[in-house]
KEBA-744119 format. One record per residue: x, y, z of N, C-alpha, C in turn. Coordinates in pm, whole numbers, plus 50000, padded with zeros to 5 digits. Atoms other than C-alpha are relative to their C-alpha. Example, Ala and Ser with C-alpha at 12.3 -4.5 7.8 and 13.67 -1.06 7.14 Angstrom:
BEGIN
500894988150000512304955050780500905012050000499184988149994513674989450714499235010950073
//
This chain:
BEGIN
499015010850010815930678762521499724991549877500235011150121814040657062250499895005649888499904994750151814050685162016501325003149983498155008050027818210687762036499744993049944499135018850056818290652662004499795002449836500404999450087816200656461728500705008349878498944989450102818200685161551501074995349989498345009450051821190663661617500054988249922500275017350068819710629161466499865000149865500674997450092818490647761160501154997749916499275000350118821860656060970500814985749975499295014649970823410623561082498924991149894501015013150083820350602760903500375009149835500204992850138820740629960600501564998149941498765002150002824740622460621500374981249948500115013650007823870584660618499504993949819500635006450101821990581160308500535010049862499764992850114823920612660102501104992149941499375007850106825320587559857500185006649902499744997350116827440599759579499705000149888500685004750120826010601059235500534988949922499295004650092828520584959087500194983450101499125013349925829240552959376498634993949941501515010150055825490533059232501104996949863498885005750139827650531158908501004994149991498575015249979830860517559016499864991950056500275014049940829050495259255499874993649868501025004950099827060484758985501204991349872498765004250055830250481458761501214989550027498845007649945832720467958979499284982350045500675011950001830050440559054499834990249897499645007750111829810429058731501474995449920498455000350026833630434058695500344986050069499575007249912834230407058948498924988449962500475013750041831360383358860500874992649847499755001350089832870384158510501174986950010498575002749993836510376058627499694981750057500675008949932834510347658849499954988749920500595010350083832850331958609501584994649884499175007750088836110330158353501454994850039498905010849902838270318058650499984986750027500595009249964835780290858697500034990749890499765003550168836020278358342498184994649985501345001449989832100278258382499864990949862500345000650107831830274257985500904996549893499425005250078833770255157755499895000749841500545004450125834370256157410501094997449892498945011250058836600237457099500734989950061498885017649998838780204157091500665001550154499484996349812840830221057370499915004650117500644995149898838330231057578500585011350077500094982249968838550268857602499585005150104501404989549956837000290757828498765009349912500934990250089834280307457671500005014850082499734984549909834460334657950501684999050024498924995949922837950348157967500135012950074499534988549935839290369458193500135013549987499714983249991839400404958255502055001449900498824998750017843070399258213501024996149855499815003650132843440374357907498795009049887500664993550097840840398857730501235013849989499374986650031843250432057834501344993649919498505009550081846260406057705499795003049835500545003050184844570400557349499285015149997499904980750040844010445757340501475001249960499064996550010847530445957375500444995849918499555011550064848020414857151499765009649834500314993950098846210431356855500335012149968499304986850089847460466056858498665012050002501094987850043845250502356863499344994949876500824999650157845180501556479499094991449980500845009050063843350468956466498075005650051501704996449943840460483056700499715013849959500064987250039841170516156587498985001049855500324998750128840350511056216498464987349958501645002749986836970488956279499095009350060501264988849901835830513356544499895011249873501024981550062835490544156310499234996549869500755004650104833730525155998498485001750133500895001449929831350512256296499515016750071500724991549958831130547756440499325011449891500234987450085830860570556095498534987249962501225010050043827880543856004498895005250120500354995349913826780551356347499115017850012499164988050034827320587956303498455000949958500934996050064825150587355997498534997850057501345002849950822340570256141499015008250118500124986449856822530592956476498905009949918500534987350044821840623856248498904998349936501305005050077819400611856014498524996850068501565008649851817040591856272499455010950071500644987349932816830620456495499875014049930500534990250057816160647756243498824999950001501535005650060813320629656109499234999250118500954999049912812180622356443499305011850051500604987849938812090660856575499605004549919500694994450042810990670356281498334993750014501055005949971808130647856319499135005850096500664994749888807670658056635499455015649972500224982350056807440697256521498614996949929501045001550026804920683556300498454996150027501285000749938802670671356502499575008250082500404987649876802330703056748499325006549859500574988450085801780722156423498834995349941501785002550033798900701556313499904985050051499655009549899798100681756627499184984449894500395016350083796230652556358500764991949973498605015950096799240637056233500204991350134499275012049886799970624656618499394991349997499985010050014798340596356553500334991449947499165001250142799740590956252501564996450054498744995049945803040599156380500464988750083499685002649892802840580656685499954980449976500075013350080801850548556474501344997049912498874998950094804840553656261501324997250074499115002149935807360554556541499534986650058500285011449985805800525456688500694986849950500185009350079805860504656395501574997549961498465002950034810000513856359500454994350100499365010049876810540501556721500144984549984500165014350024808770473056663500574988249850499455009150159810470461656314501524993050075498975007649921813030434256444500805003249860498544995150076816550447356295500454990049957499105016350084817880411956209499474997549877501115000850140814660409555981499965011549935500144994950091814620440855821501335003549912498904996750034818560441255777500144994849827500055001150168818700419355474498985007549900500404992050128815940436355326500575015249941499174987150104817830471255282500894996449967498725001550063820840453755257499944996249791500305004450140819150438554931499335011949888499384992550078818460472354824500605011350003498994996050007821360488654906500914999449946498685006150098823560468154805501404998550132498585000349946827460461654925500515013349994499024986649979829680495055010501034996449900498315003550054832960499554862500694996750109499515009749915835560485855027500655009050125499524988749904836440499455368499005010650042500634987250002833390528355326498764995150121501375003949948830410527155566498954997849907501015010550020827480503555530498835005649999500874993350047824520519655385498654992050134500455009049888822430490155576500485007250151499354993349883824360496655893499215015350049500194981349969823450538355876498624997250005502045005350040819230524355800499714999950154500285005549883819620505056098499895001650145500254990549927820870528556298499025009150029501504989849955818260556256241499064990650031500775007749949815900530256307499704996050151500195005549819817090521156642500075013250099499444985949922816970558956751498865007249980500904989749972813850572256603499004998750060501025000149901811160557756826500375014350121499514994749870812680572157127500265017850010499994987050021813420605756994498645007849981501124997350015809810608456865499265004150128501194996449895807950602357144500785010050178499524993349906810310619657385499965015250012500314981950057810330653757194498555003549995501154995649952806770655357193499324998650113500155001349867806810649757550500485012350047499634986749965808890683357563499365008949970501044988450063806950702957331498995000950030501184996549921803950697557541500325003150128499484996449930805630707557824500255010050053499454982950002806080743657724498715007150078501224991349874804330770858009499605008649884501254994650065801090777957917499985017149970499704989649999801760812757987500855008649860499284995650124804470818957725499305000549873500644997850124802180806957456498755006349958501114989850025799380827857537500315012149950499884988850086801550855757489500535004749898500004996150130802380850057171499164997749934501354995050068798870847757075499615007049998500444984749970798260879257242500235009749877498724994450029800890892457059499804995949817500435005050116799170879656729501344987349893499155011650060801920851556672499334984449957500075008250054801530824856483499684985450044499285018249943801670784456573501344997049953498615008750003804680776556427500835014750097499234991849921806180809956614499824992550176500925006049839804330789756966501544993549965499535016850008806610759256816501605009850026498474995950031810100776856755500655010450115499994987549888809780807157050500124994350105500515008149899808370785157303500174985950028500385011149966807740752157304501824991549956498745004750018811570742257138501185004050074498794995949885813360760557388499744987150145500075002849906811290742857663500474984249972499865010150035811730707157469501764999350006498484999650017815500711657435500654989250112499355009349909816570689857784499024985049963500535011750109814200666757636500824991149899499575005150090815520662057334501604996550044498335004549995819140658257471499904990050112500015008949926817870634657731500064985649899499705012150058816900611357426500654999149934498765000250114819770619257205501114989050115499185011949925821720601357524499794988349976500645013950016819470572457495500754994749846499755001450152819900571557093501294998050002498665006550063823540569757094500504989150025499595015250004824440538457207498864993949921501495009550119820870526457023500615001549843499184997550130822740540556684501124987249990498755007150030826200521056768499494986949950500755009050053824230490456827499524997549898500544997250143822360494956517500734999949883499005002850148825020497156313501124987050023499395008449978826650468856477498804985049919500595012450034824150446356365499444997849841499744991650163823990464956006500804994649941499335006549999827160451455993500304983249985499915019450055826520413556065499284997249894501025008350097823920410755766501184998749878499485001950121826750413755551500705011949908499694989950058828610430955288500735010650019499314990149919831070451755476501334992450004499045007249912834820439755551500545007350102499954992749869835590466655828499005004150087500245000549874834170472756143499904990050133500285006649885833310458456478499204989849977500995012750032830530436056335500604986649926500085013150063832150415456068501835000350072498605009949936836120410956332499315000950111500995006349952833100400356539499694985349960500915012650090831710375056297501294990449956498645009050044835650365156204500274993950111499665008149921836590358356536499134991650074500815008849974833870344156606499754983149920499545011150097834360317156310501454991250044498685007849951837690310256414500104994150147499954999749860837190307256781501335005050085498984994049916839260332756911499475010850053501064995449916837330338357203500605016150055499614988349955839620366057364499965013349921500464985950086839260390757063498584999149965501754996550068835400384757029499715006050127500204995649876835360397657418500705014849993499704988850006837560421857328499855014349916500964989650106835430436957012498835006350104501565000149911832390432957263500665012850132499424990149910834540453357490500005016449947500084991050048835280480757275498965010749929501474995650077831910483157106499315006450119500384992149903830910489257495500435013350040499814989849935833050512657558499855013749856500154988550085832340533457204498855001950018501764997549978828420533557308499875009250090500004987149878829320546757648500685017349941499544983950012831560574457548499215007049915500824990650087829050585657258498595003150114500544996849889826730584057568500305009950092499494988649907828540604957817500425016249897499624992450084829650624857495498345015150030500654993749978826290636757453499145009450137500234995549870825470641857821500755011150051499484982049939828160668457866499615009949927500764987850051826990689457595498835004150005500854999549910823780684157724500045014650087499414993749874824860694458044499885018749994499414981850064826420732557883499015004949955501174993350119823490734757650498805005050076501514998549868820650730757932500615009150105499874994649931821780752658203499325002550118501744995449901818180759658321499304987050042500545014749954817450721558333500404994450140499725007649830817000700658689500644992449980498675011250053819850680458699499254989250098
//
């Protein structure tokens, strides 16, 4: 009788707690959706002569999308994402190659591991003017040399130390037998150990892309640019026209996520053999 019960209590508790992958996220979402609306119902935060909201609405932010038009968000977002873009590719080359380099002559990882470090830790506000100063200004309209810096910057810690978290990873087995087998080390690195690093590396390429957008969003405020998201950021922000600085901040979120989920589905296709 108490082992029934028992066989009957089991799927019921396993029925109880099989939560959707996806409902933690729209809680999570819709919670902040609703504090948002909260707070710029409440007029929590005031600001100019005619005492503004500083938080508007879900509603007066989708108002002022509609107000401005695609093209206006259209034609900041892709400066901000080809800046992006560049920085993406760049940052994480350098990083896996890095990483490659240190399997092939394990000395540099200290080296290496000091080096990524030292780019995490460089505060982006402070090192912006200095490439901007020698970079220089873009042409007009072109992505922001600064901006693309800033990006790889905010992408290659994370790639570094994540890929050589894969490449040590690789079964021991495989690389014995391409020693057997009189192979090489860099054949260990390229046979073996980069196949097994691969969900690795696309775990932190997820991370890195919104770290890129960012990055070039703030590339952007040092200057020297008149398109993107950073400086009809910095305009409406001058003028106080709060509903399009919510609604840059909006869009900039939602170009981080989708280069986020972007990479996660090809991910996804690419890994096959990975534990989801």
């Amino acid at each position: 009788m108490s082992v029934a019960a028992g066989q009957v209590r089991q799927p019921a508790s396993r029925a109880g707690s099989g939560m959707p992958k996806w409902a933690p996220g729209v809680i999570g979402l819709g919670t902040v959706f609703l504090l948002w609306w909260a707070l710029g119902a409440l007029r929590v935060v005031e600001v100019g002569s005619d005492q503004r909201s500083a938080i508007p609405t879900p509603p007066d932010v989708m108002a002022q999308l509609v107000d401005d038009g695609f093209a206006f968000y259209w034609r900041n977002s892709v400066v901000t994402l080809a800046e992006a873009g560049i920085g993406f590719a760049v940052g994480n080359a350098l990083a896996i190659l890095t990483a490659g380099l240190v399997l092939i002559a394990p000395w540099l990882e200290r080296i290496a591991t000091q080096l990524a470090v030292i780019t995490y830790c460089l505060p982006l506000v402070a090192i912006g003017p200095v490439v901007f100063a020698v970079a220089g200004p873009p042409s007009s309209g072109e992505p922001s040399v600064t901006a693309a810096v800033l990006a790889g910057l905010s992408v290659y810690f994370v790639t570094v130390v994540t890929t050589v978290q894969g490449l040590k990873s690789a079964d021991r087995a495989g690389l014995d037998v391409i020693t057997v087998a009189g192979g090489s080390r860099l054949q260990q690195l390229l046979k073996v150990q980069l196949i097994s690093a691969i969900p690795y590396i696309f775990t932190a390429l997820k991370i890195a892309a919104p770290a890129a957008v960012l990055g070039a969003i703030l590339g952007e405020y040092v200057g020297g640019v008149d398109r993107g998201l950073g400086p009809a950021m910095v305009s409406a922000q001058e003028t106080l026209v709060v509903d399009r600085l919510w609604a840059l901040a909006l869009v900039g979120v939602l170009v981080a996520g989708l280069a986020y989920a972007v990479i996660a589905v090809i991910g996804r296709y690419a890994t096959p053999w990975a534990k989801r």
